[in-house]
Phi, psi and omega in degrees: 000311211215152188220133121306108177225147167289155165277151165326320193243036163072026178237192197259147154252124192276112174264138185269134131283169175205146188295339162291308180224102169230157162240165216277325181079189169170184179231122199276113151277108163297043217066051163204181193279126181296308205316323213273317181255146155256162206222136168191168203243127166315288193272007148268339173288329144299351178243008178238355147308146157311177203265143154083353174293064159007069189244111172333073160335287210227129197223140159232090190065237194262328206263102174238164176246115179265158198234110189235183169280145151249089196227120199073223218228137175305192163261157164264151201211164184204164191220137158323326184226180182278161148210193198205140183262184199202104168296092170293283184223134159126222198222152157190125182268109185274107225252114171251151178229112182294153166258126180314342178214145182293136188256000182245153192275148180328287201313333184306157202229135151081185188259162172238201168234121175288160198234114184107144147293115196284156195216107190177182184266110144359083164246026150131186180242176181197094192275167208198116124240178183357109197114315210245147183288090213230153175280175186208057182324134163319084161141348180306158131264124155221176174212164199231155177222119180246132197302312172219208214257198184189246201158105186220159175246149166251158157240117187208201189230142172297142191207170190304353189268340193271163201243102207236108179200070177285357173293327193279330178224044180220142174293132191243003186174000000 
């Protein structure tokens, strides 16, 4: 995501990847197994994903960061709890929609997919770039739309939408 390298005069410089420039990165093991640990890059796991494909990064227990291409216009999708997208580069516009009934059961886990154009009221947009941060409220619908391609993350619970294929895209060694 973000590369640290030293300066000539010992202090750090932060360099932004962007899905045009990024470098692939890695991880130094020190007197340990690489197997032990994953490793994986946002903007190469989007740009070698399909457009809106939800592909796990990062796990915690139950709990994950998902990394997708953002291009054209999403499927609309809804979640039991909240979550929150994170814009890595480019632009992306969230469209929410309240539902007249929650369609998913409290217990539901992750994001789903919704069918259809959802029928409720109308709360609003969320335009995003780079940096910036939006909630995806609990029992909302919503779908996101990118002008052009971009890069975006969920912080969400694993779920049928997430894409879990850590052989294809994390350092094994």
């Amino acid at each position: 995501m973000s590369e640290a390298s030293a300066a000539t005069d010992g202090r750090y410089t932060t360099v932004f990847g962007s899905l045009n420039d990024y470098r692939k990165g890695g991880v130094d093991i020190i007197n340990d197994n690489p197997k032990n640990y994953a490793f994986s890059n946002v903007f190469e796991v989007a740009e070698t994903s399909a457009a809106w494909e939800r592909v796990v990064v990062g796990k915690n227990l139950e709990y994950v960061i998902e990394a997708a291409r953002a291009e054209g216009t999403s499927p609309w999708y809804t979640c039991a709890h909240d979550e929150f997208v994170l814009c890595m580069d480019g632009e992306v516009e969230v469209h929410l929609v309240k539902p007249s009934e929650p369609l998913l059961a409290a217990s539901a886990e992750g994001a789903h997919l919704v069918e259809g154009e959802p029928e409720g009221r109308k709360m609003g947009r969320l335009v995003l770039r780079r940096g910036h941060q939006g909630l995806l409220p609990a029992n909302s619908v919503y779908r996101l739309a990118a002008a052009t391609v971009s890069v975006v993350t969920f912080q969400t619970i694993l779920g049928p939408v997430s894409v879990e294929k850590w052989a294809e895209i994390c350092q094994t060694s």
